[in-house]
VEXDREN-2710 file (C-alpha; in Angstrom, 1 decimal):
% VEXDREN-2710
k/r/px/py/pz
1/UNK/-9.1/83.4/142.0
2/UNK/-7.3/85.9/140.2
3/UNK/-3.7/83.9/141.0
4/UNK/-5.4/81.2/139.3
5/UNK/-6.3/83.0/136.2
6/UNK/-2.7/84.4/135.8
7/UNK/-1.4/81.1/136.2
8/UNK/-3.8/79.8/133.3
9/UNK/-3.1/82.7/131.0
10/UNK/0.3/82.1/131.5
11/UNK/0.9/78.5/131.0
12/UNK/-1.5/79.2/127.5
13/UNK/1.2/82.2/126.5
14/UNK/4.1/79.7/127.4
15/UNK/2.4/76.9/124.7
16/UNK/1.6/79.4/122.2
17/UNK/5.1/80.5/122.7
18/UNK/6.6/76.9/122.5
19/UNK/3.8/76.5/119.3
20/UNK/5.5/79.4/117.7
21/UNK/9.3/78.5/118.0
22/UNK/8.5/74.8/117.0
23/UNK/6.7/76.3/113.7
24/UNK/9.7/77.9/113.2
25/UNK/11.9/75.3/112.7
26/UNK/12.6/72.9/109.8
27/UNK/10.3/70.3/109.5
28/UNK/13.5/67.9/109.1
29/UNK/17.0/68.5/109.6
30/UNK/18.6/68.7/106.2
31/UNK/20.9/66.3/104.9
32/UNK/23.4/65.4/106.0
33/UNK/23.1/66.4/109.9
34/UNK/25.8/63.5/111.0
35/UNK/28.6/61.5/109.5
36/UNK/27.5/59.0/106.2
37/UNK/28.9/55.8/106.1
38/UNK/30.5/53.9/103.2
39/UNK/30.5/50.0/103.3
40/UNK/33.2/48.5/101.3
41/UNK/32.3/44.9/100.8
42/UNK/36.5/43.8/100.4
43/UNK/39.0/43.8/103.2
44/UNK/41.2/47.5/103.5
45/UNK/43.9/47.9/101.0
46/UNK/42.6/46.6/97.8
47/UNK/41.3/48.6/95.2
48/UNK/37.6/49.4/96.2
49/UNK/39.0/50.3/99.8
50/UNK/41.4/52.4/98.3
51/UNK/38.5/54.2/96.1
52/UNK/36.2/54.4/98.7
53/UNK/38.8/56.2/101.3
54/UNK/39.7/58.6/98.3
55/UNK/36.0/59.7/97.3
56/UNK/35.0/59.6/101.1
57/UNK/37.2/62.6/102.2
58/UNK/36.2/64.6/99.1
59/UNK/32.7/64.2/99.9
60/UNK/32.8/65.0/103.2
61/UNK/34.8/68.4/101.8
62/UNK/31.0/68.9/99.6
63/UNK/28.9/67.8/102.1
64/UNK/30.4/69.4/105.3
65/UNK/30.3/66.4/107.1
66/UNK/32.4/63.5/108.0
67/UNK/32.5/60.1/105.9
68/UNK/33.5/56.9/107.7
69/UNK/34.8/53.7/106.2
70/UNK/33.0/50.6/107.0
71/UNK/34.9/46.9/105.9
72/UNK/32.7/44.1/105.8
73/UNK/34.0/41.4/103.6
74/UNK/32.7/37.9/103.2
75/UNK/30.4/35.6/101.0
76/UNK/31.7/37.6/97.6
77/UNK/30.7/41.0/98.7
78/UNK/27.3/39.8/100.0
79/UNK/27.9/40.5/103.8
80/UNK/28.4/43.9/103.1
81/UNK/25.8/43.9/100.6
82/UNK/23.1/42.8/102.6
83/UNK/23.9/45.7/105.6
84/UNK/23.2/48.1/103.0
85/UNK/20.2/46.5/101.2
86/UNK/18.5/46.5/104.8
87/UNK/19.7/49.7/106.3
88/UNK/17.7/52.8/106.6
89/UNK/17.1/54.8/103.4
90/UNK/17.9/57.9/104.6
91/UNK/21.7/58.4/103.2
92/UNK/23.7/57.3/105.9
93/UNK/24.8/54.0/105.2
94/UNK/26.2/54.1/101.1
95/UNK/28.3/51.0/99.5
96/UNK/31.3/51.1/97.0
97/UNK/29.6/48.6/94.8
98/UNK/31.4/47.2/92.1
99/UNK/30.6/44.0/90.1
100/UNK/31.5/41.0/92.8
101/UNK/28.6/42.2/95.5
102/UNK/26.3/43.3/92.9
103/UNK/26.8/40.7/89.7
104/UNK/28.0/37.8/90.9
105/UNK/27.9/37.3/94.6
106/UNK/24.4/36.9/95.3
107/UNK/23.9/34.3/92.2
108/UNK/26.6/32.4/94.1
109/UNK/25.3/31.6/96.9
110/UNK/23.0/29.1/97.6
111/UNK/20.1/31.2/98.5
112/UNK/20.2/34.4/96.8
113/UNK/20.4/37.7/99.6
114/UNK/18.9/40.4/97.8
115/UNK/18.0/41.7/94.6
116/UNK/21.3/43.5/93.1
117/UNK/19.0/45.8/90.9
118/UNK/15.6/46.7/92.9
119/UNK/17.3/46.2/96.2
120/UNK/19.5/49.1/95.9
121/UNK/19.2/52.6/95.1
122/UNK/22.1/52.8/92.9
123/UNK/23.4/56.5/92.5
124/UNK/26.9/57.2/90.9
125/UNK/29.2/55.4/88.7
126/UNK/32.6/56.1/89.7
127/UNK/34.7/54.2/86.9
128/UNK/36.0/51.3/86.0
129/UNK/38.6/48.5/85.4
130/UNK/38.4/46.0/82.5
131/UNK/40.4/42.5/83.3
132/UNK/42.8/41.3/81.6
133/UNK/43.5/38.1/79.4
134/UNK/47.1/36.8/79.9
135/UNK/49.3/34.1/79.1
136/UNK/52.8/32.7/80.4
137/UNK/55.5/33.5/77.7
138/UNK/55.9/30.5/76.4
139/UNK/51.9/30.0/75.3
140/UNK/51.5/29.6/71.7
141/UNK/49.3/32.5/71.1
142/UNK/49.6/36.3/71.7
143/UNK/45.6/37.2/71.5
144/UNK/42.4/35.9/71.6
145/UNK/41.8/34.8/68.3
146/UNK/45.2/33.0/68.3
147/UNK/43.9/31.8/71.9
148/UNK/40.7/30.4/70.8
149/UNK/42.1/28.2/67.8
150/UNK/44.2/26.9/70.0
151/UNK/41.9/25.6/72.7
152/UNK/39.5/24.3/70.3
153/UNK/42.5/22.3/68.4
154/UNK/43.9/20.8/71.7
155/UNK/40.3/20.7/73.5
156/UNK/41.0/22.3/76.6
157/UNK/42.6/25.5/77.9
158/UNK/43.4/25.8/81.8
159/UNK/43.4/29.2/83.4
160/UNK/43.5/31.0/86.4
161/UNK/41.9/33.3/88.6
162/UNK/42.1/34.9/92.4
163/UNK/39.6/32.2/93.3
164/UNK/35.9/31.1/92.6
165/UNK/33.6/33.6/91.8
166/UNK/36.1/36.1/91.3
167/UNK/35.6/38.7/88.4
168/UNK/38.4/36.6/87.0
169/UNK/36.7/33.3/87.3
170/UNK/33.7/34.4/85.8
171/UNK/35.1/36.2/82.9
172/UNK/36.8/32.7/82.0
173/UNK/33.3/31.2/82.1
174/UNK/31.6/33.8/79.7
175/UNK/35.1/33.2/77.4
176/UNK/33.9/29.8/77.5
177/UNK/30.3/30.1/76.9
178/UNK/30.9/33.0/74.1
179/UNK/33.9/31.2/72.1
180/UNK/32.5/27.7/72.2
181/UNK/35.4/26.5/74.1
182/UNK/36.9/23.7/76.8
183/UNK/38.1/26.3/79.2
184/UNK/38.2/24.7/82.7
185/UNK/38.9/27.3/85.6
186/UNK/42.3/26.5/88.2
187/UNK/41.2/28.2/91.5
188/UNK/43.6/29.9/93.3
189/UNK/43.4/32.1/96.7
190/UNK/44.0/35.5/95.7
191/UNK/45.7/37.0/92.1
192/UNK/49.2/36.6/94.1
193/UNK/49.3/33.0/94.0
194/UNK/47.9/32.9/90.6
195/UNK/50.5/35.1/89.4
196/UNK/53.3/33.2/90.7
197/UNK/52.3/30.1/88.7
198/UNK/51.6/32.0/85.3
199/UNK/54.7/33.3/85.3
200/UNK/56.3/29.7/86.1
201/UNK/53.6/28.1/83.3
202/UNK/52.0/25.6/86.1
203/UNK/48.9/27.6/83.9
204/UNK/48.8/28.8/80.9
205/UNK/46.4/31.5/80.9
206/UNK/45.3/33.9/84.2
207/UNK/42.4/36.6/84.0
208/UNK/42.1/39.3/86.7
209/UNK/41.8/42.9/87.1
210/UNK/44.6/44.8/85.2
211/UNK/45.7/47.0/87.4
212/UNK/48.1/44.9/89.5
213/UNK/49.6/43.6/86.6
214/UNK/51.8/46.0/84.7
215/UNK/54.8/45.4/86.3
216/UNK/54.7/41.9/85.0
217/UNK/53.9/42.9/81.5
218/UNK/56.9/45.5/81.1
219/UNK/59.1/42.5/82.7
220/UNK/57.9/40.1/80.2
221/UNK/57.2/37.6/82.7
222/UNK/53.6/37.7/81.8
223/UNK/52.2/38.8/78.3
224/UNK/48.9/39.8/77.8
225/UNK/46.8/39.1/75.2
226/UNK/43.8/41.6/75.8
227/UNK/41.7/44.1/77.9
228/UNK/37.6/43.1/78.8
229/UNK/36.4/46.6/77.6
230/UNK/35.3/47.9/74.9
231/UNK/38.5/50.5/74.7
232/UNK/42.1/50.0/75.5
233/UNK/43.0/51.1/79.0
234/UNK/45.0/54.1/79.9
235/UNK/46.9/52.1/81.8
236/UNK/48.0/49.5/79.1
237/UNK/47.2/51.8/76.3
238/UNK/49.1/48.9/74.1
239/UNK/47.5/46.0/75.1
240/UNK/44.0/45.5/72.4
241/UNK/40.0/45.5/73.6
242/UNK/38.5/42.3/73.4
243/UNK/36.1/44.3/70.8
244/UNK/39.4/44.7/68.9
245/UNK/40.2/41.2/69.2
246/UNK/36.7/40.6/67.3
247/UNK/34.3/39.8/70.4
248/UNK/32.2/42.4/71.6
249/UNK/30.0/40.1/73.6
250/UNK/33.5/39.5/75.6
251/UNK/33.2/43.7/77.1
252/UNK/33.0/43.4/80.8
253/UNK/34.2/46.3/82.7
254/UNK/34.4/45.6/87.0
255/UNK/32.8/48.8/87.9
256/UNK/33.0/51.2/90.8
257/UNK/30.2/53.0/92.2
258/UNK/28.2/54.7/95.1
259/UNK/24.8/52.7/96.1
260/UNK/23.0/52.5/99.0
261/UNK/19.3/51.6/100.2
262/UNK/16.2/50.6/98.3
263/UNK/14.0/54.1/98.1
264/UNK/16.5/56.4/99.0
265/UNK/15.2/60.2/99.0
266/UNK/15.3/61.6/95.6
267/UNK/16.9/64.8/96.8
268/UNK/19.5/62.8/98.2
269/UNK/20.5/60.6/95.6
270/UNK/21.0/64.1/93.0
271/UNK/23.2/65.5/95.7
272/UNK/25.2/62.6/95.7
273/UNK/25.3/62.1/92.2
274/UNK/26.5/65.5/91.7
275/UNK/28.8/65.7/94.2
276/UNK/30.4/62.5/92.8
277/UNK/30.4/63.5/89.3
278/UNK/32.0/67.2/90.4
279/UNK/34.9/65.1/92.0
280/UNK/35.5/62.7/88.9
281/UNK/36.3/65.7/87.0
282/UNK/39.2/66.9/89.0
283/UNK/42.0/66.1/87.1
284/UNK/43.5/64.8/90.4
285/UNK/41.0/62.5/91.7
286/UNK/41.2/61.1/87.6
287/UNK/44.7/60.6/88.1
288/UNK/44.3/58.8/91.2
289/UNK/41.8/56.0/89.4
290/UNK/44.3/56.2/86.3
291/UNK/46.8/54.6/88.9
292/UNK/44.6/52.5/90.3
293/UNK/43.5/50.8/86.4
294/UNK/40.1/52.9/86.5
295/UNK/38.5/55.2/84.1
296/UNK/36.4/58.4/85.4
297/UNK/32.8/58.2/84.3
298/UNK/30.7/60.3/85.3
299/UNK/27.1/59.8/84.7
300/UNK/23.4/60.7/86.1
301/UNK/22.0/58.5/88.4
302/UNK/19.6/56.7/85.7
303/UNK/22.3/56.0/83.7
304/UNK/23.9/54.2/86.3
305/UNK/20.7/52.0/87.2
306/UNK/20.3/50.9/83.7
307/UNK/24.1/50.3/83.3
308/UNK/24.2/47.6/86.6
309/UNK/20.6/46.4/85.5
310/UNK/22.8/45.4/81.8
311/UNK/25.9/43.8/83.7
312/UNK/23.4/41.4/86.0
313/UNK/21.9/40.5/82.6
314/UNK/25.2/39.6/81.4
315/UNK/27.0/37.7/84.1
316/UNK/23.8/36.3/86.1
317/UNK/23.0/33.8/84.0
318/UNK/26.9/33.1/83.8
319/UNK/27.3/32.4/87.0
320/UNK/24.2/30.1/87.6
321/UNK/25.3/28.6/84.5
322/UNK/28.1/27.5/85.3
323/UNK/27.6/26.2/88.9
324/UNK/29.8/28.5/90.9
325/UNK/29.3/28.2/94.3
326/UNK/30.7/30.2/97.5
END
């Protein structure tokens, strides 16, 4: 009898025991306890790969833990898109969102994946890289008013882009729409391509993001006639803003930024946005987007939200508008 009474006492010390070391504990393991994830909705290589690598190893550096690169291209950025929108919201699985998965993409697709603004928590704004207007040499105009005159006199203006529903393609609708002009898009696969016949003059005009472009303009192969946002570009510090060129409902910056899941954890979402906004302003990490064709901004977190809630008001309507399809 008395055995058995030991034995009870002890198993009830040996809970209360277990009771007090669980108490102890955290009642979750703080964030992050395990590698994050970045989907980058392009193949590696280009620009948002290239960003997304960069930031990744100095947040891991702030957060103590390691950051992996994820690539899932496909349906303009949408693949990638959607394994954020429906991943857990608990700040493992982020996106370098720029303008294709989240402005453009899902309004091209027959049946629309996710909501671009409610469907993500959007946290950071990294920068961003206006497009550029160009012409072949030999065009008879050197900016956008000259460029406009001319396609209204002749009645239609050809131009290319790095394909349909590219940032290009779409800017050369919203020209269209905004100057009251017969601009008719010449698809091409990829900006390389598209480069090659600019510079022969098989078109006359080609929009794309700046950055790969420079080369070209010091050459004089291609000229170009002005940058989407609202300033001039450190990169092509030269080269006029479209709100120079008279048409400020012509600014459309591609941007870069850290998203992730609908209803992420508000603690979560101010660590990252710090930790983002400490590394944009190392003059290193600037550098490194200067060279790339992106300006730093650093912003909060509600900034951010309201700035890609603007840009899907913009270029939505755009691309429904004008029946782009992928």
């Amino acid at each position: 009898m008395a055995s058995r009474h030991h034995s009870t006492r002890r198993r009830f010390l040996q809970a209360m025991s277990a009771g007090a070391a669980a108490a102890s504990l955290p009642a979750f393991a703080a964030w992050p306890d395990r590698p994050i994830k970045i989907v980058v909705t392009f193949p590696a290589g280009g620009a948002s790969d290239i960003v997304a690598r960069q930031l990744g190893e100095q947040l891991a550096q702030k957060l103590g833990q390691a950051v992996v690169i994820d690539n899932r291209p496909g349906a303009g950025g949408s693949v990638g898109g959607l394994v954020v929108h429906t991943a857990a919201a608990d700040g493992y699985t982020l996106m370098l969102s720029n303008s294709t998965p989240i402005s453009i993409g899902p309004f091209a697709l027959e049946k629309q994946p996710y909501d671009p603004v409610e469907g993500f928590t959007h946290i950071a704004l990294i920068g961003s890289a206006p497009c550029v207007v160009m012409a072949n040499p030999k065009a008879p105009f050197r900016t956008i008013p000259e460029l406009e005159a001319f396609a209204k006199k002749n009645g239609r203006l050809d131009f290319g882009s790095g394909g349909p529903a590219s940032i290009g393609h779409i800017y050369g609708e919203l020209m269209k729409t905004n100057l009251g002009v017969n601009m008719v898009h010449v698809p091409y696969r990829g900006g390389a391509p598209m480069t090659t016949d600019l510079i022969a003059g098989v078109v006359p005009v080609g929009i794309d993001v700046v950055t790969a472009f420079v080369p070209y303009f010091k050459s004089g192969q291609i000229v170009p006639l002005a940058v989407t946002s609202a300033n001039r570009s450190p990169l092509v510090p030269d080269v006029p803003s479209v709100v120079e060129s008279g048409h400020r409902k012509l600014v459309l910056d591609n941007f870069f930024g850290l998203s992730g899941p609908p209803k992420m954890p508000a603690d979560v979402v101010a660590r990252l946005n710090a930790a983002t906004n400490e590394i944009l302003a190392s003059a290193d990490f600037k550098k490194k987007l200067v060279d790339l064709g992106i300006s730093a901004s650093p912003v909060s977190q509600p900034a951010f939200a309201g700035f890609v809630k603007e840009q899907v008001a913009q270029l939505a309507p755009t691309v429904k508008g004008a029946g782009v399809r992928l």
